[in-house]
C-alpha positions as CSV (number, residue, x, y, z in Angstrom):
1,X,13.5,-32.7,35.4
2,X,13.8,-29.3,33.9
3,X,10.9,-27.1,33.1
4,X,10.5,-27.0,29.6
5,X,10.0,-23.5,27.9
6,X,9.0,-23.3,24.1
7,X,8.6,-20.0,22.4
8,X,7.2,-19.7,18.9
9,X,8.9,-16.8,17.0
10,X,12.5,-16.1,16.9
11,X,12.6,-12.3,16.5
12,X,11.8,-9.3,18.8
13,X,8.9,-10.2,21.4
14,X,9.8,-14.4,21.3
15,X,13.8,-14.0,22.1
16,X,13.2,-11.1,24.7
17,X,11.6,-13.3,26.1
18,X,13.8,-16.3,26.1
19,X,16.8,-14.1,27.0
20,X,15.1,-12.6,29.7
21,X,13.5,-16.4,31.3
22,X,17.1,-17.4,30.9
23,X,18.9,-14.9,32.8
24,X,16.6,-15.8,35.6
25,X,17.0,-19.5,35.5
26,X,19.5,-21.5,34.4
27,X,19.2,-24.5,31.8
28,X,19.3,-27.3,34.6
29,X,15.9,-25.5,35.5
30,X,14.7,-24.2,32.6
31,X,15.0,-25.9,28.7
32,X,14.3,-23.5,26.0
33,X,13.5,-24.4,22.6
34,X,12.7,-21.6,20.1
35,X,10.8,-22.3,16.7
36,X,11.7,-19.9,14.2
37,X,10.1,-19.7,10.0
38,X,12.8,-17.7,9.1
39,X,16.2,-18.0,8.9
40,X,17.3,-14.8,11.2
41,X,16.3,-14.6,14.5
42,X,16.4,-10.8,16.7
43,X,16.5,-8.7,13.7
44,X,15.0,-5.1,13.0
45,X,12.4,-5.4,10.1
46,X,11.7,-1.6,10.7
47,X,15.7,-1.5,8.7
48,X,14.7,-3.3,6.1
49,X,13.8,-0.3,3.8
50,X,17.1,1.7,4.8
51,X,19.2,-2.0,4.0
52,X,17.3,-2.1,0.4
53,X,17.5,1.4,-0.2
54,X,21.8,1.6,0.2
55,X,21.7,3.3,2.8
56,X,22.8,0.2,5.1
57,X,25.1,-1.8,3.3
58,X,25.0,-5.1,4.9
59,X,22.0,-7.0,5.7
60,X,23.4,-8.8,8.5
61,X,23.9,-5.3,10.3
62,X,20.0,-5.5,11.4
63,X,20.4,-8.7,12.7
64,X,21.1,-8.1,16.3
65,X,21.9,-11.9,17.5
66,X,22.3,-14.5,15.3
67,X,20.5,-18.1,16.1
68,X,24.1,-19.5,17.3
69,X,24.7,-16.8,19.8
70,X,21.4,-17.7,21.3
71,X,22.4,-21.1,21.2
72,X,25.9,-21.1,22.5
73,X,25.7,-17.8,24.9
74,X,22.2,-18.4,26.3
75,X,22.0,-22.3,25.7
76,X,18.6,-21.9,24.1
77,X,17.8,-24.2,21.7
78,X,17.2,-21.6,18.5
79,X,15.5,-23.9,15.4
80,X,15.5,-22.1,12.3
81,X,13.4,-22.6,9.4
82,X,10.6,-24.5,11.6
83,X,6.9,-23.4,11.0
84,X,4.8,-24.6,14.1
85,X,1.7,-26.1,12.5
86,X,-0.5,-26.7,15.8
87,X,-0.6,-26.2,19.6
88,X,-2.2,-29.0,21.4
89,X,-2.7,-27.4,24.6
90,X,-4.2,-30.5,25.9
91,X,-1.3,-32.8,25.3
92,X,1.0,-29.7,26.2
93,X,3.2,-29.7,22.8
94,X,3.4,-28.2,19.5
95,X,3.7,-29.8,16.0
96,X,6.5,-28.4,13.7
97,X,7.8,-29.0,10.1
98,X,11.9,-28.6,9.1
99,X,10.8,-27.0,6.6
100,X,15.0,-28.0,5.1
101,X,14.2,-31.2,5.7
102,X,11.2,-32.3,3.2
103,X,8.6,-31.1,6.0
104,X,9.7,-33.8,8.9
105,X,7.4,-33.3,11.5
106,X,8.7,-32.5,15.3
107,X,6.9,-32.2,18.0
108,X,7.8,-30.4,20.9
109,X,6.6,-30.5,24.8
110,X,6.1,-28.0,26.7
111,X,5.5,-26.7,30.2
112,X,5.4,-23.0,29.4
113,X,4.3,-21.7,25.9
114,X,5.2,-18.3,24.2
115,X,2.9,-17.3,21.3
116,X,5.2,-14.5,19.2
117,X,4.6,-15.2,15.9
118,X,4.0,-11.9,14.8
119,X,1.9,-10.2,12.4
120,X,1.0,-11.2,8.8
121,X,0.8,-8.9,5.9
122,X,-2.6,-8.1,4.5
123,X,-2.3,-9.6,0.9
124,X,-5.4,-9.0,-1.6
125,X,-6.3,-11.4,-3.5
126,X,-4.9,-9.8,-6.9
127,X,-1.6,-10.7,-4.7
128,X,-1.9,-14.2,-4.4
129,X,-1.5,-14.3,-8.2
130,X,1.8,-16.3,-7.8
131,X,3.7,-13.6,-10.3
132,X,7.0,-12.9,-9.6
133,X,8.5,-9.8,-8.7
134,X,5.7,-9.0,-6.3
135,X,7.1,-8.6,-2.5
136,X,5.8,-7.9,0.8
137,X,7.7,-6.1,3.6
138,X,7.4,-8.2,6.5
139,X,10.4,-10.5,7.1
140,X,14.0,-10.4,6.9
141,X,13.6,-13.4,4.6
142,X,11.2,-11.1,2.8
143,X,13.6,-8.3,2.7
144,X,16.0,-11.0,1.0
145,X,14.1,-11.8,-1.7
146,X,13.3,-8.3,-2.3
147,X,17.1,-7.3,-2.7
148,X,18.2,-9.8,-4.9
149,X,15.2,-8.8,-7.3
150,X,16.6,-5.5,-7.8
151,X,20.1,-6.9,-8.5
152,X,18.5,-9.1,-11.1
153,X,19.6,-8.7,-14.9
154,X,17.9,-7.0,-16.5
155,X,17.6,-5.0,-13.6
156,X,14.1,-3.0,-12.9
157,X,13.7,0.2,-13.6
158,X,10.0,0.9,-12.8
159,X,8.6,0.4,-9.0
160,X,4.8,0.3,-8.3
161,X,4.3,0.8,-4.4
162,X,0.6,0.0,-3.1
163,X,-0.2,1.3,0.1
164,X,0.7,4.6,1.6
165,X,1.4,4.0,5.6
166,X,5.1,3.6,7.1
167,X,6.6,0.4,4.8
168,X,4.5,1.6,2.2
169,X,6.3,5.6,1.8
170,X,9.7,3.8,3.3
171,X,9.7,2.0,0.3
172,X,9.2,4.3,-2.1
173,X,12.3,5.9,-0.7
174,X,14.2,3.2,-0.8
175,X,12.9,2.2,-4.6
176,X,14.4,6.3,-5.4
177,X,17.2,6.0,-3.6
178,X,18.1,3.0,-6.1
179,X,17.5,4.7,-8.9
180,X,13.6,3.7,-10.1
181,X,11.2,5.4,-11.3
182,X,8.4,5.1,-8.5
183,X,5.0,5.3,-8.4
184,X,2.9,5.3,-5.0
185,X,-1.0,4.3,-5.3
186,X,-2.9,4.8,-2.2
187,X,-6.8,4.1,-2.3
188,X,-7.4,6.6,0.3
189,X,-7.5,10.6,0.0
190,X,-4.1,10.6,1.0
191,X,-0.7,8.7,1.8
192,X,0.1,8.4,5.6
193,X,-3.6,7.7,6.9
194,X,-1.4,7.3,10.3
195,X,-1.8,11.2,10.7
196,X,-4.7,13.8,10.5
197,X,-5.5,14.8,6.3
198,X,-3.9,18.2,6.8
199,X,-0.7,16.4,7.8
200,X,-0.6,13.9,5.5
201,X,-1.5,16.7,2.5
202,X,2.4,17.5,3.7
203,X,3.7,14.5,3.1
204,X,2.1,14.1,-0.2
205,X,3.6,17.3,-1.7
206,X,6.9,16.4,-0.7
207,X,6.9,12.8,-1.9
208,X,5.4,14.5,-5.4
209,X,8.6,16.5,-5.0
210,X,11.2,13.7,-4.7
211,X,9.7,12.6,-8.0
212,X,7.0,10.3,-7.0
213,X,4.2,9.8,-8.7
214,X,1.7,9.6,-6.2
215,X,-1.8,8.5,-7.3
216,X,-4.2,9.0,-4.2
217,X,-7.9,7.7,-4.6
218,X,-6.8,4.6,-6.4
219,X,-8.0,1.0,-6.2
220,X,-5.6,-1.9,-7.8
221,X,-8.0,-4.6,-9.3
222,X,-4.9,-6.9,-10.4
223,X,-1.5,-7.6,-11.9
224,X,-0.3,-8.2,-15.5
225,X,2.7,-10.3,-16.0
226,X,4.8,-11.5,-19.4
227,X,6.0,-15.2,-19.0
228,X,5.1,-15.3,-15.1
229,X,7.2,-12.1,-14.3
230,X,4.8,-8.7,-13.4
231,X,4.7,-6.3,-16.0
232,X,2.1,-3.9,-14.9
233,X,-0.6,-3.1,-12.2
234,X,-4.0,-3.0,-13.0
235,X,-6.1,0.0,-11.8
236,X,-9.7,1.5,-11.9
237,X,-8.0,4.2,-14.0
238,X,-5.7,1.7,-16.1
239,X,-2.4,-0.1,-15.7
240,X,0.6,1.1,-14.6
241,X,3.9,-0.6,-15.9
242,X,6.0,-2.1,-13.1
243,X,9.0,-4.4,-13.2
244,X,8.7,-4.9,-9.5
245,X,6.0,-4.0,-7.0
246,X,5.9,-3.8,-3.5
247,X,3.2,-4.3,-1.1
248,X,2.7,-1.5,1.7
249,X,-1.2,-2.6,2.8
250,X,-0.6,-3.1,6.7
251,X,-0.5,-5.9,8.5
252,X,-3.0,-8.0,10.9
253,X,-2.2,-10.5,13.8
254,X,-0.6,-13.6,13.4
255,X,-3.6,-15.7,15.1
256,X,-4.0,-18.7,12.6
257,X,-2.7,-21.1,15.2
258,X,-3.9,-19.8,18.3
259,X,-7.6,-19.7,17.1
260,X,-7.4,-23.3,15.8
261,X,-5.9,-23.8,19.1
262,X,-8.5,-22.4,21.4
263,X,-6.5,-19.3,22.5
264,X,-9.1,-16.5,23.3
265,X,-9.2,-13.2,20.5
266,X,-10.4,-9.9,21.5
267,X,-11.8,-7.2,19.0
268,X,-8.9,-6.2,17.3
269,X,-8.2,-9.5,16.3
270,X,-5.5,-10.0,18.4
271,X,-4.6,-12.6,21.4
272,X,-6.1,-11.4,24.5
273,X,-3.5,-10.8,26.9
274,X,-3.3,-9.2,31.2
275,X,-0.8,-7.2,32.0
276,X,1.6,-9.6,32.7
277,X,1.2,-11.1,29.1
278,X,-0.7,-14.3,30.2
279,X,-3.1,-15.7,28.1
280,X,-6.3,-14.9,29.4
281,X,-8.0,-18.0,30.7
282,X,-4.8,-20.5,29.4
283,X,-2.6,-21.5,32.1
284,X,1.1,-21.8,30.9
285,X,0.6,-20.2,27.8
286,X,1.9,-16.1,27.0
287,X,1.8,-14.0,24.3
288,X,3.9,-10.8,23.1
289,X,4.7,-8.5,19.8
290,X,2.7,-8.1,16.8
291,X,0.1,-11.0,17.6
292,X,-1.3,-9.2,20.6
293,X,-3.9,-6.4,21.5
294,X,-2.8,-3.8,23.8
295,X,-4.8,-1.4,25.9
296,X,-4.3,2.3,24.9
297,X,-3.2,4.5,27.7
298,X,-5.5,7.3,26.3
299,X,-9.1,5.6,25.4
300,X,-8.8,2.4,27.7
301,X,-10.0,0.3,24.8
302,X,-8.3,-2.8,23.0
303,X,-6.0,-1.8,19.9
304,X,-3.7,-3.3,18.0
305,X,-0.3,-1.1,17.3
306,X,2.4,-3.8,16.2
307,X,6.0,-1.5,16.9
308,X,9.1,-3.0,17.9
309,X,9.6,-0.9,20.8
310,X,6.0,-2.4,21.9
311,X,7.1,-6.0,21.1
312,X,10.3,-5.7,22.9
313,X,8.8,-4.6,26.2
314,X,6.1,-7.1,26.0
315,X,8.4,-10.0,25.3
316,X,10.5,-9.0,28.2
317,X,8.0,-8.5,30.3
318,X,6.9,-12.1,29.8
319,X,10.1,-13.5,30.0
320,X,10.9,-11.5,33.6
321,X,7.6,-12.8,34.7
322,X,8.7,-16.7,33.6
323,X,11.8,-16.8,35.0
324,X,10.0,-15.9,38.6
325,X,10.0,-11.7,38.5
326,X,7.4,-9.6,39.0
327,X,6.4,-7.2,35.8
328,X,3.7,-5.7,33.6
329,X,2.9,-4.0,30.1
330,X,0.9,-0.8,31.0
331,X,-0.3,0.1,27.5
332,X,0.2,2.2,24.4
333,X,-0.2,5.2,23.3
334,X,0.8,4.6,19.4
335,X,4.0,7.4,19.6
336,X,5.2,6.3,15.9
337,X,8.1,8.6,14.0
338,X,9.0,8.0,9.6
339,X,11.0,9.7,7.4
340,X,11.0,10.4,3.7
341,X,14.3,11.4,2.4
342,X,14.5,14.4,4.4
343,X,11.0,15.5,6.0
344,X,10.0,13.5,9.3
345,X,6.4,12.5,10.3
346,X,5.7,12.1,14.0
347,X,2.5,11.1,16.1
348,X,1.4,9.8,19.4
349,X,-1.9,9.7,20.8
350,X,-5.3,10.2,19.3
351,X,-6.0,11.6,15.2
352,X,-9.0,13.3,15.2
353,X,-11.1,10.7,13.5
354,X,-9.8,8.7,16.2
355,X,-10.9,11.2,18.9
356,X,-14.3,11.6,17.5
357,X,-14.7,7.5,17.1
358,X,-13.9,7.6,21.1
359,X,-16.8,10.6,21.9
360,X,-14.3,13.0,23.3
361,X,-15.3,16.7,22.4
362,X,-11.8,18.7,21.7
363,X,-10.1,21.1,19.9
364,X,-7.1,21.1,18.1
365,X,-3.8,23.5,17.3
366,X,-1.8,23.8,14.5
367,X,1.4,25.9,14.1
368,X,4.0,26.4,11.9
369,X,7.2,27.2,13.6
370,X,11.1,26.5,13.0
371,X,14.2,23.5,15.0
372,X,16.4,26.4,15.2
373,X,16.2,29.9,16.0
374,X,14.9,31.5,12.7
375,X,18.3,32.9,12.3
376,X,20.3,30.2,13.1
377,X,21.9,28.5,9.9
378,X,20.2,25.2,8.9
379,X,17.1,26.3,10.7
380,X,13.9,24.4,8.7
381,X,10.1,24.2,9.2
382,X,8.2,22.1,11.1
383,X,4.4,21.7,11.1
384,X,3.1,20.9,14.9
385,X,-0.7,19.7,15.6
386,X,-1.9,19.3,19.0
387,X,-5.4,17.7,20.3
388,X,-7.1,18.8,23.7
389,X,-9.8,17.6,25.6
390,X,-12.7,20.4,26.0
391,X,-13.0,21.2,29.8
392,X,-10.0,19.3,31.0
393,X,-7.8,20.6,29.0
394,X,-5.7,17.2,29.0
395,X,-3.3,16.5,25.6
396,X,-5.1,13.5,23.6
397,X,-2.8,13.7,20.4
398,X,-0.2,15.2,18.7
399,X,1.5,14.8,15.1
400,X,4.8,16.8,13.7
401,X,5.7,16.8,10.1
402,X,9.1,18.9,9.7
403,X,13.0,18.1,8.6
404,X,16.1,18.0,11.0
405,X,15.4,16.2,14.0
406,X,11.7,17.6,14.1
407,X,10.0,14.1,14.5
408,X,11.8,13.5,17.6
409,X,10.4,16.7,19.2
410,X,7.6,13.8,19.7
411,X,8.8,12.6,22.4
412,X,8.3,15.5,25.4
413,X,4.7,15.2,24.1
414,X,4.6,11.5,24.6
415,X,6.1,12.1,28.2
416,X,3.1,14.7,28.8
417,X,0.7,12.4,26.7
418,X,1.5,9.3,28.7
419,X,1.2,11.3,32.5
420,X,-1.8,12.9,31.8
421,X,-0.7,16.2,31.4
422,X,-2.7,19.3,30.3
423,X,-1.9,21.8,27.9
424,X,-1.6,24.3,30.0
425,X,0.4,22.0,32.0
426,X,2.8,22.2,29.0
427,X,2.7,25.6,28.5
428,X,5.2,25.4,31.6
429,X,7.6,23.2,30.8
430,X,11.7,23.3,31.2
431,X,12.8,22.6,27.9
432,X,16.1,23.0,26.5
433,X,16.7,26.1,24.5
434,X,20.0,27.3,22.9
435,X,20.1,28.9,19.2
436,X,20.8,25.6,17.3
437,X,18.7,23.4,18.8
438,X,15.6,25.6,19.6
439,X,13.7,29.2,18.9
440,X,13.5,30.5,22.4
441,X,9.8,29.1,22.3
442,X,10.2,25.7,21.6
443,X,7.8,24.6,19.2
444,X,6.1,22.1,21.7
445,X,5.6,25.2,23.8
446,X,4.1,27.5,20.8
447,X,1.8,24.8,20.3
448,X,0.7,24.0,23.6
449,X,-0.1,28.4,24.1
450,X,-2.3,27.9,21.1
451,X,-4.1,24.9,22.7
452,X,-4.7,26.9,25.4
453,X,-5.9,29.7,23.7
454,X,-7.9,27.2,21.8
455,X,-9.8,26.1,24.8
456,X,-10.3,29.4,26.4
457,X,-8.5,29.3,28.9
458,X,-6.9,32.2,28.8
């Protein structure tokens, strides 16, 4: 008989996997069964802001493969609309519910188990009200719902975003771009706690300039609603009226069902993992995507940074390594890159706070330089902050706030970032220079001189 494959989660990480465990072994050798919530399967939930704000006009144009490609083209057995409900590990099967299909129960064996059910959104309690027109950001079902609430009639005219990190100043966009008045209420000093204060004091003034009223230092306490519909938020410094709301307060892992069944956590909260994404300690049984702690490259300690790109590798990995291969996940370094309207945040590595939480002693370098030559039409600013080890010397972090392709200038930092590099290192390296595309010191290179003359070195 067949081995017998099930994965639980039908987007990124769970159908990497799959394809990758299929093109390695046929279905004669292998079954697959895929459990899916949702009704999409391989779709990009970082799109979902860009699809709501207009500026993708189709939702099916983030869906990368549907559940009947999967099913025809890789004979895997994609079930949509199936919540898993329990693993019995000693048994070897999981319990689902059709959810279509007044709850009917399924249960599945299984020789081989992948756990990628994601992440969950964090939901205060003031959330789990049951009002309409509140939405979370976390689904392409979610994403739905969202979209047809703003087509509603009447349609809203007043947007409360809570939460200041990635979804949370995505969505704000998006809420502009469709015409709302939009109000952004972060309970921390500052939106975009995913860079350094002095970066994020940058994306502040520009969201304040898009017309955004952003209210920093904030706490929401509840929601009012007329006739089960929201009608305002409820803050420490009074309610603000909202005909939708939309919640941007981060996400945890998705670890309901593997702690019931016995699957080990580690400190972030997420399933403990080796390199090859086996379950620590759990024969059979893997795990990829959101639901998972990584090691960072930099620190060498456990964190939890749910990205696609990360969920991706990890689910291939896993399926490579399934289907009888040989591969690993070597860690993060949390590279991340946003954009609101048209300025472009960028980090990788350690913030500060981070730095400091980890013991290192470093200095940092901040300049202000240009994408272009200064004279070079359509040349535009770009803010560049750099992190260095004292004594070594190495690169521990770096963030980039800036317009015109200035987020991606991440990227040759990540390379140095993720090989160890030095600043002084940097200070060296080939990049490409012509007029439009670069001053003749690239601003990765000013940045890395100041480092260096930061540290002493020279």
């Amino acid at each position: 008989m067949a081995e017998r494959l099930v994965v639980l989660g039908g987007d990124a990480a769970g159908m990497s996997a799959a394809s990758q465990a299929r093109r390695r072994r046929k279905a004669d050798d292998l079954s697959i069964v895929a459990f899916e919530r949702g009704r999409f399967t391989s779709y990009s939930a970082c799109g979902i802001p860009y699809w709501v704000g207009g500026l993708v006009d189709e939702r099916d144009e983030l869906v990368a493969r549907q559940p009947e490609v999967f099913r025809a083209d890789y004979d895997i057995d994609v079930r949509t609309r199936h919540e898993v409900v329990d693993i019995d590990l000693e048994r070897r099967e999981v319990v689902a519910v059709a959810l279509d299909e007044g709850r009917r129960e399924v249960r599945e064996p299984f020789d081989q188990l992948v756990y990628a059910v994601g992440a969950t959104p964090v939901h205060p309690r003031w959330a789990e009200s049951g009002i309409s027109g509140v939405f979370g950001v976390q689904t392409l079902d979610d994403g739905d719902a969202l979209h047809a609430w703003l087509l509603r009639d009447p349609k809203p005219e007043r947007a409360v975003v809570v939460g200041g990190g990635y979804i949370g100043v995505e969505m704000a966009e998006a809420m502009i771009n469709r015409g709302l008045s939009v109000t952004l209420v972060e309970r921390g000093p500052q939106p975009m706690s995913t860079v350094d204060p002095d970066m994020g004091e940058l994306v502040a003034d520009r969201l304040r300039t898009l017309g955004i009223d952003v209210r920093t230092g904030v706490t929401v306490t509840g929601l009012d609603h007329r006739e089960g519909v929201v009608s305002a938020v409820r803050t420490e410094d009074g309610p603000i009226p909202a005909d939708i709301v939309v919640l941007g307060l981060g996400i945890k892992p998705n670890t309901t069902l593997a702690r019931d069944a016995g699957l080990p956590l580690g400190p972030t909260g997420g399933v403990r993992v080796d390199l090859r994404m086996r379950v620590v300690g759990v024969p059979g049984v893997w795990a990829a995507g959101d639901c998972v702690e990584s090691v960072h490259r930099v620190t060498g300690q456990p964190v939890h940074i749910p990205l696609g790109t990360h969920a991706n590798k990890q689910g291939r990995v896993a399926g490579i390594n399934i289907g009888g291969g040989y591969a690993t996940f070597p860690g993060v370094i949390g590279t991340a890159v946003t954009r609101v309207c048209d300025l472009e945040v960028a980090r990788t590595g350690l913030l500060s706070r981070e730095a400091d939480d980890a013991g290192y002693s470093y200095v940092t370098a901040t300049v202000e330089s240009t994408n272009r030559a200064g004279y070079f039409p359509g040349a535009d600013p770009m803010t560049i902050k750099l992190l260095a080890e004292r004594g070594t010397g190495r690169l521990l972090g770096a963030q980039i706030v800036g317009r015109s392709d200035a987020a991606k200038r991440i990227d040759p930092l990540a390379v140095a970032l993720w090989n160890k590099m030095t600043v002084e290192d940097m200070v060296g390296l080939d990049l490409g220079y012509a007029p439009p595309y670069a001053p003749v010191w690239d601003p990765v290179l000013i940045a890395a001189r100041k480092a260096v003359d930061a540290l002493g070195i020279r």
